[in-house]
N, C-alpha and C positions, 0 to 999 in steps of 0.2 A: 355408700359414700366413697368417696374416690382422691387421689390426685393424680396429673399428669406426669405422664414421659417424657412430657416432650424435654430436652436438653436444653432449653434458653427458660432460666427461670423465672422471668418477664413474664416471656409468652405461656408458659406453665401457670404463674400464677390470676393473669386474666382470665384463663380460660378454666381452672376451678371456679371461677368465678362466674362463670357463663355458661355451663356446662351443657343445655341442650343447643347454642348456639356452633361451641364447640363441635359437638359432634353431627352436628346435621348441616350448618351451613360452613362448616369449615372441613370437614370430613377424619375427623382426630377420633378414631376407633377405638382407641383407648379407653374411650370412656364408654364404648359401646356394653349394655346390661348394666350401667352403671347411676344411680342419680347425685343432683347437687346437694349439700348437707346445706339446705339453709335454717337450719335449726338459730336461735340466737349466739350460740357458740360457734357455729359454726361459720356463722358469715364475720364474727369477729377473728377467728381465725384466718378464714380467706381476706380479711383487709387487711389485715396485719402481715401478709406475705406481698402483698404487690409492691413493687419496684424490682422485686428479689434482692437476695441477702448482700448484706449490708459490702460497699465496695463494684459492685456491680457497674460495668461500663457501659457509657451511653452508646446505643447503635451508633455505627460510623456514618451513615446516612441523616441528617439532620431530618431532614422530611420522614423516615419512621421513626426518628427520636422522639419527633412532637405530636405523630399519628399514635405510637405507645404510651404516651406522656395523656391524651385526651383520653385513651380507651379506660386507663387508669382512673383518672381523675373521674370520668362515667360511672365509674364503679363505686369510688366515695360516696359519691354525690347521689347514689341509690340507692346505696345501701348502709350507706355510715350516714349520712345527712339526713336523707328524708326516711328510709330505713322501710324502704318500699314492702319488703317482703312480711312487716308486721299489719300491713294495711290491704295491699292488695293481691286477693288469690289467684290472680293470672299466673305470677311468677311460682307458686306451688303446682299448678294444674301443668303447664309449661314440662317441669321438674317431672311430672309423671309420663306424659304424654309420650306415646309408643309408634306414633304414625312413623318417624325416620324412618323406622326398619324395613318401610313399604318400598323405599328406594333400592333400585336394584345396584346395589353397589359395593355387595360380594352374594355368595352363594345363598340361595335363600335356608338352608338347614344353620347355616353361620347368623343368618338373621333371624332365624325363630329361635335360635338357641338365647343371642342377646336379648330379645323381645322377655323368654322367662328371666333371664337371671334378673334383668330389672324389675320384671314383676313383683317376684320375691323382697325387691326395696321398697315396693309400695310399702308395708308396714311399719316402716322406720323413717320412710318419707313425710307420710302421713301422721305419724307422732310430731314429727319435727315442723311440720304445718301449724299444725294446731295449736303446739305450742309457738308459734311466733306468732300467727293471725289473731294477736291477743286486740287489736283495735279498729276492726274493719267495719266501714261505713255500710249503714244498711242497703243504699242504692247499692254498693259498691258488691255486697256479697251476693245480693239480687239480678245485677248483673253477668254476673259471672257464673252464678250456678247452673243455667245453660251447659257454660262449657264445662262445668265439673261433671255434671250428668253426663255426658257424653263419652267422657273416660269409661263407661260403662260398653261402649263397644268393644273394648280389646279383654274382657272379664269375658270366660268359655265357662258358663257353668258344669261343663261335662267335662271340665280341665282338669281336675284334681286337686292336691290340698293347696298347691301354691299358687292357682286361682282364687280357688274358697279364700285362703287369708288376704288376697289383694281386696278380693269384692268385701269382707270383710271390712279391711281399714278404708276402700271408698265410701260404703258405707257411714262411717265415722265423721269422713271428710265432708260428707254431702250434709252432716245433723248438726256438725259445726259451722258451716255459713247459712244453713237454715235458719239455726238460733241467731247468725249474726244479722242476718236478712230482716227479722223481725226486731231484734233486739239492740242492733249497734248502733253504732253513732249517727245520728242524721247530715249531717256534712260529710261529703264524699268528696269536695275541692282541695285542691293541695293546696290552695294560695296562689297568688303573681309570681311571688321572689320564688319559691318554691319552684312553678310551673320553668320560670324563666332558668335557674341553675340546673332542671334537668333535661330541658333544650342545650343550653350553651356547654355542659362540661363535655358531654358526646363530642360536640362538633369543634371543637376549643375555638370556641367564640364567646360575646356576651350579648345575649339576647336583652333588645328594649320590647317589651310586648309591647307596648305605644306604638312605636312607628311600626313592628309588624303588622299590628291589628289596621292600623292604615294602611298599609301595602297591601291587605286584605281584604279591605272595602273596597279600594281600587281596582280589584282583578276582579270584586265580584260584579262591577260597574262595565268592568271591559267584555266581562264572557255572557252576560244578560245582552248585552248590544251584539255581541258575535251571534250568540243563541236566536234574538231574534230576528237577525237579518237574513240567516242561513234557514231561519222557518220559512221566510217571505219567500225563500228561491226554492223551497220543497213544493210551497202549494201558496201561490201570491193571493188567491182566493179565500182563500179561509181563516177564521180567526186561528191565531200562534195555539191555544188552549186545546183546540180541535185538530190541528197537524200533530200538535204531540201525545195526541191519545189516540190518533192512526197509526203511530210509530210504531208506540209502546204496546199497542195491539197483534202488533206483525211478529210474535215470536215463534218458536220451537216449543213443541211440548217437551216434556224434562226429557221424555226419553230418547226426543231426537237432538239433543243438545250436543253430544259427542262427536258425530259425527258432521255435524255443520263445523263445531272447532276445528275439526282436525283438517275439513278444508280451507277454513281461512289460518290455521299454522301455516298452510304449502303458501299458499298465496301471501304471506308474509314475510317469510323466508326468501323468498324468490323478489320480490319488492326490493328488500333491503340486498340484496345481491345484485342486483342491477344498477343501483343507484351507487353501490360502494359506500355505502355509508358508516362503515364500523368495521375493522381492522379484520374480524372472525367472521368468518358465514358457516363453518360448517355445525350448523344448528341441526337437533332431533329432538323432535319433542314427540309427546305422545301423549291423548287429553284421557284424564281419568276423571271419578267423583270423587269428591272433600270426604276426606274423612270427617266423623263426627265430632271428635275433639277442638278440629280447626274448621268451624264453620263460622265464625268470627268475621271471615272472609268471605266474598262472594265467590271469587278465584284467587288464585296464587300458582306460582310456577316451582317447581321443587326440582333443582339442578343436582347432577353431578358435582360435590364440593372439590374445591383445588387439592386437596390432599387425600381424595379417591380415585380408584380407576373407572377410566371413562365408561360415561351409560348415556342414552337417552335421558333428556328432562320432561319431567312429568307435570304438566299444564291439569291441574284441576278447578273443578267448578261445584260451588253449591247447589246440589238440588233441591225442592222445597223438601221442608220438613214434611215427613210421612203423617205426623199427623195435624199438619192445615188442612182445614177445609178448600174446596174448590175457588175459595171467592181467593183466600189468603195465599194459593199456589199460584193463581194466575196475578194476585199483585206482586209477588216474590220474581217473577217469569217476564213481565210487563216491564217492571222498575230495573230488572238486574241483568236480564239476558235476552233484550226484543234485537229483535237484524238489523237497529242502527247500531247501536251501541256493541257489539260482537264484535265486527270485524279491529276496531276502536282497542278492546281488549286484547286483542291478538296482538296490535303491535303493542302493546304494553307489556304483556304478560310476555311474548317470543320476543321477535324482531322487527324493529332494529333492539327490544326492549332488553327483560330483563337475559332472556338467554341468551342473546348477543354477549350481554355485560357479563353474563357468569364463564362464558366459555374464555374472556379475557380474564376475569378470575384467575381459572385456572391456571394463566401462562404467565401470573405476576410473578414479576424476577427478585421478590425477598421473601423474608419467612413474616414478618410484620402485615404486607401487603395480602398474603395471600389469607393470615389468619384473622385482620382483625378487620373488621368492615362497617363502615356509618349507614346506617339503615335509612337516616334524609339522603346520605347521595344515591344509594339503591333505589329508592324508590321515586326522588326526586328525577331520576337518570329516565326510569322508565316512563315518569310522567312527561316530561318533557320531550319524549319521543313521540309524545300523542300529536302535540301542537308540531313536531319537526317532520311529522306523517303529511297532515295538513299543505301546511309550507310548501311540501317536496310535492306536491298533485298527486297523493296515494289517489286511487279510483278515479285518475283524470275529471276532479272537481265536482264531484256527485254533493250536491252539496247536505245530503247526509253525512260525511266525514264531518264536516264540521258542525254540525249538529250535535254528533258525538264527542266531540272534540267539546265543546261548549258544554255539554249536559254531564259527561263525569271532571272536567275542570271542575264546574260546581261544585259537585260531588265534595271533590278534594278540597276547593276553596270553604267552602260552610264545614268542611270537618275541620279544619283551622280554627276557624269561626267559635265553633262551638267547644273546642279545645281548649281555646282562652278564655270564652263567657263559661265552660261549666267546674273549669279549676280557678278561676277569679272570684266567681260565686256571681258576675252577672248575668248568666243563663240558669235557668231550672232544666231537667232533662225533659220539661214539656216543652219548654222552650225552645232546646234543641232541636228535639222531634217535629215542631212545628216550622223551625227553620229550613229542615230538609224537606217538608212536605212543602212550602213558599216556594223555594232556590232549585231543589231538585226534583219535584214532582212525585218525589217519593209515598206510597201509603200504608196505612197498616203495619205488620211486620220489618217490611222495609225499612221504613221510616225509624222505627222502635229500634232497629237489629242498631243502623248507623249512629245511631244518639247515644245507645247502652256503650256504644264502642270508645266513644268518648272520656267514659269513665274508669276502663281497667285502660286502656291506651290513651293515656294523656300527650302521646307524640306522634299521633297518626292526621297530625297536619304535617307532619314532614314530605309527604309527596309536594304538596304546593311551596314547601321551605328551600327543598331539592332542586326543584324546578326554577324556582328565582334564582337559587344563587347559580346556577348552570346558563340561566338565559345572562344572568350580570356578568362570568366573565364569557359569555361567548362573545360579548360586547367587545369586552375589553383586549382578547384575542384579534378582533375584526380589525381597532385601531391600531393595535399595537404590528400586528404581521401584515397589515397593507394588501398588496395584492398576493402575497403569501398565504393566505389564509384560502381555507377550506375546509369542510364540517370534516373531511377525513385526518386530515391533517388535528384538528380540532377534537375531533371525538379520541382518534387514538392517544393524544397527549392524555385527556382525562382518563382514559382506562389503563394507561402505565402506570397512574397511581392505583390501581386496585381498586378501592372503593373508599377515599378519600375520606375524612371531616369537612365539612363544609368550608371552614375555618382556613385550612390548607391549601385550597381549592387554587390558588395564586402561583404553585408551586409547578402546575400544568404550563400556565403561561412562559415562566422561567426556563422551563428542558423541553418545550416544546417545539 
């Protein structure tokens, strides 16, 4: 268990509070071998320290006063409100999880050394689990235990005692949501009021799910119509059902999957350099495989944090589970990595997307900006570079781009979707499941993986949330600066804010 160095007892005190966020996506090393004490005391302690001690001045900056002000209030609202960490084991599994250290971003004997000392917390972690996971839904622990099992990667049986007692207390952890799996609560829904105060405190907004859920029916009205006009221009022949099981047929076997990324990285790279469309171009990525802990995801991109020295970012992907059968690899391969959808990825995952956005990261001019980040704008940011790919004639009009475009929009929009039906209580998670199999063509595992994800990540509509509020004021940007305006002009204002609240988002248009 830990506290921070850092000198601004603000930002000290959030980031006890966030501790693998801390140290992985903000690069605060201090906490490196070290995990978050969310025991019951513990996180009363950590709430009881945010604002820092008493008299404390508000940033001179109003716009990180009220980006400090939301990261705060995030934190209530998690953990003092809905008291997430007694319900759901993501934020324990999180808390254990060892992948950071794979990032090259000091020596690696520096990073095996932190990899043990945390190890060594696994069994104070995992007391401190247990005893807070006193209420967890049976979906909910069902869902999750995938990725607890999987924390069984960074366990070396031939490691010695402080292996032995981590695998030990995983062990523990795994018979504890077992028994909750079977035994807990049958309602895994957080509620509306619930769902909407852990949307809106993030972002210092207030969320109506009403008129979102309508905003959401609308987009899924618009990219079904995009979806199937852009089938018509693939193959004007064929029924829409049959073009997209041509598509979804066209992939890489797993083990050529690396190496087709690492060519549409270049090709992305070089895209968004051309066009100028984002302040930073000197991008490096380098595509690796998911670790087992974080397979949650199909891909994600794992940057160099603002407060490390520079590396290459490291673009990973899921490969199927070793033990699907053959029908179950090629639907995981079909649905998540076929050669329309890839190149689509690229500019999400790289450029113009998220490594764009993180290597601006890095050069944010306060200590606020650089530490604290809304993961609707990050994510929002990179989705809407999908549709701004589009827009811009990536692959001079192949009308697969927008096919891609159209089929993980879905994606995004039905995870909204089911967001709101399976913490409202009007979706069941068969419901979900069969929503992505309708909306995205999803099957089998697939379909299953994005449904369950609904359940420990009740905010993983934030891509499609990101995405609105970025297209609203890009709007507003267009009326307001006249023939001033241009995406460069336009994007860089958004990434001088760092990684915004949505809520804030006004504050671009202002110093822009």
């Amino acid at each position: 268990m830990t506290s921070s160095t850092n000198p601004d007892p603000r930002l000290a005190a959030i980031c006890d509070l966030s501790v693998p966020a801390a140290r992985d996506a903000v690069g605060r090393h201090e906490y490196d071998g070290a995990v978050q004490d969310l025991s019951p005391d513990g996180v009363r302690r950590g709430l009881a320290a945010l604002g820092g001690p008493a008299g404390t001045a508000p940033y001179p900056d109003p716009h990180d006063e009220a980006h400090a002000a939301a990261a705060e209030e995030a934190l209530r609202v998690r953990f003092g409100e809905l008291e997430l960490h007694r319900t759901n084991p993501l934020w324990h599994i999180e808390n254990l999880d060892l992948s950071g250290y794979d990032r090259r971003y000091a020596p690696e004997p520096e990073r095996a050394a932190a990899r043990t000392a945390q190890l060594r917390h696994w069994p104070d972690a995992v007391d401190a689990a247990i005893e807070s996971l006193d209420r967890v839904p049976a979906a909910l622990a069902g869902a999750t235990l995938p990725l607890a099992r999987g924390l069984a990667a960074f366990l070396d049986p031939t490691g010695g005692p402080v292996h032995a007692a981590a695998g030990r207390a995983h062990a523990r952890l795994l018979t504890h949501l077992e028994r909750a799996a079977a035994d807990g609560p049958p309602a895994a829904a957080l509620g509306g009021p619930a769902l909407a105060r852990l949307l809106g405190a993030a972002e210092a907004c207030t969320v109506d799910l009403t008129v979102i859920s309508a905003r959401v029916d609308a987009e899924r009205d618009r990219l079904r119509a995009l979806l199937a006009e852009s089938l018509r221009r693939v193959d004007p022949e064929a029924p829409p059902a049959d073009t997209v099981r041509a598509l979804q047929a066209d992939h890489p076997e797993a083990d050529g999957l690396p190496a087709e990324f690492a060519a549409l990285v270049d090709e992305t790279v070089a895209w968004t350099a051309r066009l100028d469309l984002v302040p930073d171009h000197d991008v490096e990525v380098v595509v690796e495989p998911m670790p087992a802990s974080q397979r949650r995801s199909a891909a994600g991109l794992f940057a160099a944090a603002p407060d490390e020295p520079d590396a290459p970012a490291s673009f990973r992907v899921t490969l199927p589970d070793t033990g699907w059968n053959r029908a179950e690899r090629d639907q995981w391969l079909a649905g998540a990595f076929n050669r329309t959808l890839m190149p689509n990825m690229a500019v999400h995952e790289v450029a113009p997307g998220h490594a764009s956005h993180f290597r601006a990261l890095r050069r944010a001019t306060s200590a606020v900006r650089r530490t604290l980040h809304s993961e609707a704008f990050i994510e929002g940011w990179a989705h809407y570079c999908e549709e701004l790919a589009l827009e811009q004639g990536f692959r001079d009009g192949d009308p697969r781009v927008a096919v891609a475009v159209a089929q993980d929009a879905l994606r995004r929009v039905t995870r909204f979707a089911c967001a709101i039906g399976l913490h409202t209580g009007a979706m069941t998670l068969a419901d979900a499941e069969a929503r992505f199999t309708e909306d995205v063509a999803l099957a089998g595992p697939a379909a299953r993986h994005e449904a369950e994800r609904g359940l420990f990540d009740p905010t993983y509509g934030r891509y499609t949330w990101g995405k609105f509020a970025i297209l609203d004021l890009r709007a507003r940007a267009e009326a307001r600066w006249g023939g001033a305006f241009s995406l460069r002009r336009f994007h860089r204002a958004l990434f001088d804010l760092g990684a915004p609240p949505l809520g804030l988002l006004p504050t671009a248009l202002e110093r822009g």
